[in-house]
N, C-alpha and C positions, 0 to 999 in steps of 0.2 A: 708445437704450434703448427698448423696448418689449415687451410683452407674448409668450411663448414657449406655443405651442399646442403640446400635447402630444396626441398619436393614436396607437393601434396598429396602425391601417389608415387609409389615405390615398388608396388611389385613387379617382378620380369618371370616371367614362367617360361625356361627352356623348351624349346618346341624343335620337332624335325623339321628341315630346311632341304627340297628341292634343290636337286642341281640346276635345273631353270633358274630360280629363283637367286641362289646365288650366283650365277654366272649375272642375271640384270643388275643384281645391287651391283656389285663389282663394277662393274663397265658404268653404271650411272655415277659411284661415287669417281670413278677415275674420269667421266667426262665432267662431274661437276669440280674438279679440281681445274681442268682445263680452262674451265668457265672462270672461275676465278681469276687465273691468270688474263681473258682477254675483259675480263669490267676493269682489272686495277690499270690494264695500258691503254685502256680508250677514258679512263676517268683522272689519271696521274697527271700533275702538271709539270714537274722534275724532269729532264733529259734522262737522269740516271736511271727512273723506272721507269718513265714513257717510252722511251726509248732504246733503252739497252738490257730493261726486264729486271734489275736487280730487287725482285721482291719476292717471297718463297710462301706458300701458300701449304696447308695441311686441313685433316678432314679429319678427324680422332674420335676413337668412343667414348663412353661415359666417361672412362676410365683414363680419358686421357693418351689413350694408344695411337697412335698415328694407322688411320687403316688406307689412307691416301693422298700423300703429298709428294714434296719435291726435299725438304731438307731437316728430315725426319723431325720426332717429336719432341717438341721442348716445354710441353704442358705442365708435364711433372715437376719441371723444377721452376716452371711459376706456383703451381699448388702447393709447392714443398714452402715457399720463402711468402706465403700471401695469410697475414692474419684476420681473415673476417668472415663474409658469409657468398656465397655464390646463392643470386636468387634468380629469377626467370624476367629475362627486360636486362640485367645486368651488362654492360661492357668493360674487360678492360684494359688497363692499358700501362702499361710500363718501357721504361729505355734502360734501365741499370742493371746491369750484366750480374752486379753481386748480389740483386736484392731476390734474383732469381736462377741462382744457380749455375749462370752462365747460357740458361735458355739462349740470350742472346749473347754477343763478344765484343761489344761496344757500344758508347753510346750513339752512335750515328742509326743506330738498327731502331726502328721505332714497332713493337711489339702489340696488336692487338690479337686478344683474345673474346670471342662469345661462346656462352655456353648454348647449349640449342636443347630446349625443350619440347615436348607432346606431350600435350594431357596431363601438364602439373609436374610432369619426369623427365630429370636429364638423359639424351638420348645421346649428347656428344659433344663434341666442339667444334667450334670453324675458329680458324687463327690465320695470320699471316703476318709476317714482320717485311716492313723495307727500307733501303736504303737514303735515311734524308741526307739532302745534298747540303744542309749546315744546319747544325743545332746551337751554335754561340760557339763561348771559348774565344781563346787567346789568337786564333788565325780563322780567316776563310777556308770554308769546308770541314772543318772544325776535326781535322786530322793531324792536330800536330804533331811533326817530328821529334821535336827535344820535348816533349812534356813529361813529366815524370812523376804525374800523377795523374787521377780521372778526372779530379776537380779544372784541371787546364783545358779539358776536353769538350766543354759545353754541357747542358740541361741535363739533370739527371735524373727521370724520375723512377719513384720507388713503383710500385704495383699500386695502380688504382683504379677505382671505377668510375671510366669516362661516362658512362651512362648507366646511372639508379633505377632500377625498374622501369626502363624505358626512355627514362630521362636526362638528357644531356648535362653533365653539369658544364656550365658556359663560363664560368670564372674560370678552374680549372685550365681548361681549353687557352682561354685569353690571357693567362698567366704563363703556361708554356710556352706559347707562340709570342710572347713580349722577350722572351728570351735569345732569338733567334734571327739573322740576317734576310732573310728569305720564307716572311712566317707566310704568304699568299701559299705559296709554292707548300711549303708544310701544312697547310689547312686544306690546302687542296688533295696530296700525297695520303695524308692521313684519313682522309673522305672516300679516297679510292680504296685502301685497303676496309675501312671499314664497308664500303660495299659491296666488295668482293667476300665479305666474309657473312655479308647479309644475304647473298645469294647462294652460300654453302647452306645457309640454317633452311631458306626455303626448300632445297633441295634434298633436305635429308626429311624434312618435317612432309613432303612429298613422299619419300619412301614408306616414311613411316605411316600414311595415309594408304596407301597403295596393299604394302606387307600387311599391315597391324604393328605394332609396336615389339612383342614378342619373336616377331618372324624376322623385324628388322634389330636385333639386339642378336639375336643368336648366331645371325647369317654372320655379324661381324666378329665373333667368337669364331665361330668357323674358320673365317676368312684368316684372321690369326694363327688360328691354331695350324692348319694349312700352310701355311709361311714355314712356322716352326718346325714341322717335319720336315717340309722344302729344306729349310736351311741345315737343322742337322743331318742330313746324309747331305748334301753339302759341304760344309767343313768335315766332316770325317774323311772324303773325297780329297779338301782341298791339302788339308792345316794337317800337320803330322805333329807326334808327339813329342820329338826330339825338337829342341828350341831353337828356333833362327833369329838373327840379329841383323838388326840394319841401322844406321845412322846420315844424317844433311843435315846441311845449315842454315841457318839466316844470317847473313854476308854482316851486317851489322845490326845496331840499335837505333839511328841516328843520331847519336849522341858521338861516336867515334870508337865506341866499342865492338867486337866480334870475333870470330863467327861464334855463334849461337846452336848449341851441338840438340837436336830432336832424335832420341836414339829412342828404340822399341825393341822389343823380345817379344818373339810370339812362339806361343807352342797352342796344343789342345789337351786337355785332359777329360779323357772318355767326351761326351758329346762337347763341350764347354772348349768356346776357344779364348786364350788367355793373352789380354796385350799390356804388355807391362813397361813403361814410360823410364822407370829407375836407369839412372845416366843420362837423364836431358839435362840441361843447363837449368842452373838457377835462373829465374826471374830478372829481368832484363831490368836497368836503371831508364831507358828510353823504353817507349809505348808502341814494343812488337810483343808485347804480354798476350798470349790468347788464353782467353779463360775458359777452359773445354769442359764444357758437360758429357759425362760418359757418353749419354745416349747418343749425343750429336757423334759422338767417335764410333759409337755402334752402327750411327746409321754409315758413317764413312767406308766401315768395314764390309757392312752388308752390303751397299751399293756396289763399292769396285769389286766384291767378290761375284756379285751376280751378271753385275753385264761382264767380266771375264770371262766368266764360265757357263754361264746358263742365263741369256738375259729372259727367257721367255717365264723365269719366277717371277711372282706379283712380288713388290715389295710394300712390307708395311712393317711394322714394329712388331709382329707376331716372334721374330727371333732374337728378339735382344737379351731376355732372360739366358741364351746361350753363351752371349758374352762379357767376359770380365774384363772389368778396364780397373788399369793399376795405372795412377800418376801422382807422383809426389807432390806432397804440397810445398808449396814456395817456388816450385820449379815453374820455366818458361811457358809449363802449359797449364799450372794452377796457381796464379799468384795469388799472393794476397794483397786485400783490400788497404789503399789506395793505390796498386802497382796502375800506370799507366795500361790501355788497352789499345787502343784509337787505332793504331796502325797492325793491327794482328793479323790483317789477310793474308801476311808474306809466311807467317807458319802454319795458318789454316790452311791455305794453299800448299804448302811445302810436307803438310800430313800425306798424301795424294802419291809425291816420290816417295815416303817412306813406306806407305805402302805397297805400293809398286815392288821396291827391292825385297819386301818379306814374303811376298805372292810370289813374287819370280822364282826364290830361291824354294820356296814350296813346291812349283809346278815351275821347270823351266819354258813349258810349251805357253805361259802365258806370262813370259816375266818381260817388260817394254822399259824402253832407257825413260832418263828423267826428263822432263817437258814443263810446258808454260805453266809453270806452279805457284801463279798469282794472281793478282790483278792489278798490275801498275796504275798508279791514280795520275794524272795532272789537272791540278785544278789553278784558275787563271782570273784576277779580279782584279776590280778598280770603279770607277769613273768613265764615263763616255765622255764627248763634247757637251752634250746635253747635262752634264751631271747628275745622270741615274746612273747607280747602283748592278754591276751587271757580277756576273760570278759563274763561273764553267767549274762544272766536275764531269769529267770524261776516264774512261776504264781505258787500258790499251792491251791489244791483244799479241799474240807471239806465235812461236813454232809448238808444234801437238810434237808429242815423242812417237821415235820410229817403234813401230810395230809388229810382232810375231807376223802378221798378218799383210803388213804394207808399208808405206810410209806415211809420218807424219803429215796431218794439216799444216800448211803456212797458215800463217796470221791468222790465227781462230783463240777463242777464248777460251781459258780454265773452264768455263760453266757452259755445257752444252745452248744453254737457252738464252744466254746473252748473245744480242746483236751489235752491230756497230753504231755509231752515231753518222748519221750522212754527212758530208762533208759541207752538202749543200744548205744539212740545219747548221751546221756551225758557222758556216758563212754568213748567212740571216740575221742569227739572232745573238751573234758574238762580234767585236768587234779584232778580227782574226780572219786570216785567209790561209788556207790550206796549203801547199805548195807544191807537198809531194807526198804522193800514199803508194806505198812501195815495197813489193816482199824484199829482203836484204838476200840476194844471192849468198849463198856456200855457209851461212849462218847456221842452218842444218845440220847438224854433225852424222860425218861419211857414215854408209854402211851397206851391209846389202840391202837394207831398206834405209832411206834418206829422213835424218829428221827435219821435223818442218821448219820451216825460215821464219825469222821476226821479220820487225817491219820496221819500215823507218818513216814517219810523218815529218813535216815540216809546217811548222805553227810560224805563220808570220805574224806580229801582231803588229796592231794598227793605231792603239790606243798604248798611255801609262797605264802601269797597273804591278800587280806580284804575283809569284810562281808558285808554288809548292808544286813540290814531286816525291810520290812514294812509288817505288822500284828498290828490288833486289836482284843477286846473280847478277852483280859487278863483280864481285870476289872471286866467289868457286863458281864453277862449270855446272851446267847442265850434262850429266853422267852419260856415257852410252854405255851399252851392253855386249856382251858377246863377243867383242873386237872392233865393237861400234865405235865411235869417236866423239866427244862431248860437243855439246852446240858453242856457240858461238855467244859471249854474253852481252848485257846490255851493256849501253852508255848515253850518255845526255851531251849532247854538245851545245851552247849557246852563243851563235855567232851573231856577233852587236853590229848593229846599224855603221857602225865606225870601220868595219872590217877586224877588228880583235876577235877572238875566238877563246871559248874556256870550257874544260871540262867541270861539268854540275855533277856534285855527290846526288848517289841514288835516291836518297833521303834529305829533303832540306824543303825549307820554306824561306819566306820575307827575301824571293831575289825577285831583286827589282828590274821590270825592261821596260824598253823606251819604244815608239812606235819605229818599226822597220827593222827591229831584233829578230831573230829566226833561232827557234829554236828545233835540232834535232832531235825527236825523242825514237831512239832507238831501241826494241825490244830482244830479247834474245832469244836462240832456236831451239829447238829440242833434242836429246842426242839421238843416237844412228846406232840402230841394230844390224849385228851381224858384222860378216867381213867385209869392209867396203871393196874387196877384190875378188867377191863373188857376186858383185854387181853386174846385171846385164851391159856390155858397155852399149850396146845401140838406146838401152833408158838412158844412159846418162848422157848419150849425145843428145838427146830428148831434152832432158834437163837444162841443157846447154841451151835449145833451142828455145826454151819458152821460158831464159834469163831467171831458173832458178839456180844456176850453177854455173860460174865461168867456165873459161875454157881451162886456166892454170887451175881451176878447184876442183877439175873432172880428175887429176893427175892422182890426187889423192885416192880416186878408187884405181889408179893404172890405167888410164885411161886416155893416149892421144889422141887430139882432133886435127887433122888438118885441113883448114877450111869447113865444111857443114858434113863433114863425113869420118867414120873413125876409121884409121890408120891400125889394120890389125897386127903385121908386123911389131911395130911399135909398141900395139900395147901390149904384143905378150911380153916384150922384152923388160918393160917397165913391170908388170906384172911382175914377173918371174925375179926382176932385182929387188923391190921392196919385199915379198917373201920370204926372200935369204938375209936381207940385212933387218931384220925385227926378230923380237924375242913372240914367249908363246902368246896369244892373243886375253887380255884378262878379263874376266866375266864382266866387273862396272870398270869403267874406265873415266875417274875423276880430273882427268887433266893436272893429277899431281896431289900430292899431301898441302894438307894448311899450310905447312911448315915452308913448302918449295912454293905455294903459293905468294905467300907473304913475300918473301923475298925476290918473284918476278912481280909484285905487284902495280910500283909505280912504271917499271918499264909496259907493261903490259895494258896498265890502262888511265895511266896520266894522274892518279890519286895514289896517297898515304894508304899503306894497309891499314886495317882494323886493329887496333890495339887489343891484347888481350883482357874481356871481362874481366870485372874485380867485383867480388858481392855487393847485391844491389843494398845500396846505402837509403832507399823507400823508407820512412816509415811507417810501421803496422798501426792500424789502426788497434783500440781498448779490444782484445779478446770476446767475441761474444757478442759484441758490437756493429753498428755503423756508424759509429764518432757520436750519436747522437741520442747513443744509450737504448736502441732499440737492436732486437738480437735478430743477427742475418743468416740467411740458408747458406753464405756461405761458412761461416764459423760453425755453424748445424752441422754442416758436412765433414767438415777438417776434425770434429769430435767423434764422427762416424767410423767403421772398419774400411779399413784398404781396402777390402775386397769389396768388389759391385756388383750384384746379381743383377742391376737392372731394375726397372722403374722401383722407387721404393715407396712413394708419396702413401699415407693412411689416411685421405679422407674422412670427414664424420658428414655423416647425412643423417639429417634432421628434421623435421617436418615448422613448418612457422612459428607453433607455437609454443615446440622444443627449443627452437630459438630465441624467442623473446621470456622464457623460462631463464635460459643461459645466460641471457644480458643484464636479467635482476641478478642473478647469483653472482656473477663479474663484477657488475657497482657493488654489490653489497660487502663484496669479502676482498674489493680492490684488484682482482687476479683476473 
């Protein structure tokens, strides 16, 4: 089963392609990407997209290819899991991670797809998925912590077509949005990505005007095929043949279980580079499930391999057939269906360090400790005076990890293109006052290069209402390198209107605060490359000066201050005695095994360790299935080979009246 393209003309006749000509497409499609992105933040009504951009935007060929976006291509495994017909005027639209492969990794991602026609022939797609700030479900924000299925998670829908030949279906529409806390806000959201994706079709349907049809099909074969050379002498450069190993965690489940072990092996053989997941953890009983579509791991791989090493490669899905993704099924990163999903950015995120340690140990000139490898949610709800309905969902951001190159960002985000939310909108339009927004000195972990400092906000709140919080790296460290030193991790402190004071797990929901509660959310730093005793000390009395580093936290690079001046006597002395009293310096530097973790843990950070996981007790949904007797892409997939070459979708293109052929022969023979 899969997806049936419908055309009333189909021919493409390869034609020669101008280097003029593909240098304009290229730069038009990557500025109509751009474009995309500024319709969805001037059209979004959500803080989460309007504001802090959480929505990913792609530009793809017929075929589905991604030739211009931000969070590679997830077409193929809508096509893979969509039984019906793709015709010209069609939209569509899906949230269920399993009905489509994992295109998206939960349901809070609301997925639009259009195909984009000329002259009767599909020429490509425009998509974009973003982040709704609540789709229903058991809590506000609709990210529960204990849930232990997807059914607890809010609205789920299969793949369908928001729009029939042009035409909206408006029940549809008004039946999802009955679902949901905040449907103004989701009609509005889902308006902006659908015209962001209206203005890729214009723009391509532009080139194709411009080129001819032929000249704009080929160029994007090129453009591909271009990648794919890029990228193989690329990995033969990067990725060596003998195997490397790296392993991280996700600190818990919210449930009280963890950590949660994300191991990879990587090697290359001849051009082919191979990532092989065998050793992650099973499938979590709590909803830190991420459901990874290879290609999304391919684009992961292809991105950090290119801005490491060569950002000025174009990137687009031209080189994925180069890589094999191997991940077991049932494991943490391929559960099955109904494993909870809802909270998976803490291992989406945490792919990023693992990466990190298999490149490093590849190429040491580009291996960087581990860093802000998430995107902590707080989200905040209740009643006003007035008794409307109010509801915050805000990202928080932390310390960048030190680098071959420099040091870490303070307080910046996993995702290049997220911004912050002004203090001054949340003042406005929340009933909350900010108190204190603030890098957290010495958070950083030492090095010759400094990792970046978390932050620490202060949410005063004003109003009754409840919390949720998702954050990790309360457990284990943020890793340094080289002799680097781990960051610093997070914590939640909520100090009550009454003066009592309590440490909040990283993960939790339904806690209740009263007006004049304060709450600290604290994020953690990134680690510290290098020797922090071959740190410049006049930087680090710098550090000192512009309150990213105390003066007791400079010690740890050997480094006295007395008064706004360094003390060189002194520091060699310090210098010279931490030297002699240390062993030799170790490449990642975890701040200690699970094992010694567990055991400094309530000293260390006022909570119960993580109990060791027990197999997830979920159960599987009927084989073949979605409970409801219809067969899904992902049990399609789980029947498929381990091995993944890369897009694999076989489209059938049809012409209309192949089609309605198809539809008597269906009713007729029931199939």
């Amino acid at each position: 089963m899969s997806a049936v393209i419908v055309e009333t003309t189909r021919t493409q006749r390869p034609v020669e392609v101008e280097t003029a000509v593909l240098d304009i497409v290229e730069n038009a499609l990557r500025n109509a990407r751009f474009e995309m992105d500024a319709v969805v933040l001037r059209t979004a009504m959500s803080p989460g997209i309007r504001e802090q951009n959480d929505a990913f935007p792609l530009i793809a060929d017929r075929k589905g290819r991604m030739v211009a976006g931000q969070f590679g291509s997830f077409i193929d495994g809508f096509l893979s899991g969509y039984d019906g017909t793709v015709e010209e005027g069609d939209v569509f639209f899906t949230s269920d991670p399993y009905a489509c492969d994992g295109a998206i990794s939960h349901a809070n991602d609301w997925l639009v797809l259009l195909p984009i026609y000329f002259d009767g022939a599909l020429v490509g797609w425009a998509a974009m998925f973003g982040h709704m700030s609540d789709v229903g479900g058991k809590v506000p924000g609709s990210l529960p912590t204990d849930a232990v299925s997807i059914y607890e998670e809010g609205v789920i829908v299969p793949p369908v077509k928001l729009f029939r030949g042009g035409t909206l279906d408006q029940q549809l529409l008004d039946t999802v949005l009955n679902q949901v806390r905040l449907p103004n806000w989701n009609r509005a959201d889902l308006n902006a990505v659908l015209a962001s994706c209206r203005t890729a079709e214009t723009r391509v349907r532009e080139l194709c005007e411009r080129f001819g049809l032929d000249t704009y099909l080929s160029t994007l074969d090129l453009l591909l095929e271009r990648n794919r050379q890029a990228m193989a002498k690329l990995f033969r450069q990067v990725v060596p043949e003998q195997p490397v190993t790296f392993e991280d965690y996700i600190d818990d489940d919210g449930r009280g279980a963890g950590p949660f072990r994300i191991r990879c092996t990587l090697w290359r053989d001849g051009d082919r580079v191979v990532l092989d997941f065998t050793g992650t953890s099973d499938q979590a009983e709590g909803s830190i499930n991420f459901l990874l579509n290879e290609n999304v791991l391919r684009m992961f791989f292809g991105v950090y391999t290119i801005m490491a090493v060569d950002p000025l490669i174009m990137f687009n899905d031209g080189f994925y057939p180069l890589v094999d993704v191997r991940i077991p099924e049932g494991s943490l990163l391929k559960p099955r269906r109904p494993a909870a999903l809802s909270c998976r950015t803490h291992a989406l995120g945490r792919l990023f360090d693992v990466l990190a340690g298999l490149l490093g140990q590849c190429q040491p000139d580009f291996l960087c400790a581990a860093g802000f490898s998430s995107s902590p949610h707080l989200m905040y709800s209740g009643l006003d005076r007035s008794g409307t309905w109010f509801q915050l969902y805000q990202i928080g951001f932390g310390g960048v990890p030190a680098r071959p190159i420099g040091d870490g960002f303070d307080g910046h985000s996993m995702w290049p293109s997220f911004t912050n939310v002004p203090n001054e909108y949340l003042e406005a339009y929340y009933p909350l006052r900010i108190e204190s927004y603030e890098s957290i000195p010495d958070s950083g972990g030492a090095g010759r290069h400094r990792g970046g400092n978390g932050i620490r906000v202060g949410y005063r709140f004003l109003e009754p209402g409840q919390v949720s919080i998702h954050d990790d790296r309360w457990f284990t460290k943020p890793w340094g390198v080289l002799g680097g030193e781990p960051g610093q991790r997070g914590t939640k402190i909520l100090e009550r209107a009454d003066g009592s004071r309590q440490t909040v797990p990283a993960k939790c929901d339904h806690v209740g605060v009263r007006p004049g509660d304060l709450l600290h959310f604290v994020t953690w730093g990134g680690g510290g490359w290098g020797d922090p005793l071959e740190r410049d000390p006049d930087q680090v009395r710098h550090d000192v000066e512009r309150g990213l580093v105390t003066v007791e936290g400079a010690r740890r690079y050997g480094v006295v201050l007395v008064g706004d001046r360094v003390d060189d006597d002194q520091t060699r002395r310090l210098r010279a005695e931490i030297a002699a009293s240390r062993s030799a310096l170790p490449r990642f530097h975890h701040g200690g095994t699970v094992e010694e973790l567990r055991a400094r843990c309530l000293t260390e950070t006022g909570l119960e360790p993580p109990r060791e996981p027990a197999p997830s007790r979920v159960p599987v949904e009927p084989t073949g299935t979605d409970g409801r007797g219809t067969a899904t892409a992902r049990s399609r997939a789980s029947a498929a080979p381990e091995r993944s070459t890369g897009p694999r979708t076989e489209t059938t293109v049809r012409t209309p009246l192949e089609v309605l052929v198809h539809r008597i022969a269906r009713q007729v023979t029931g199939r």
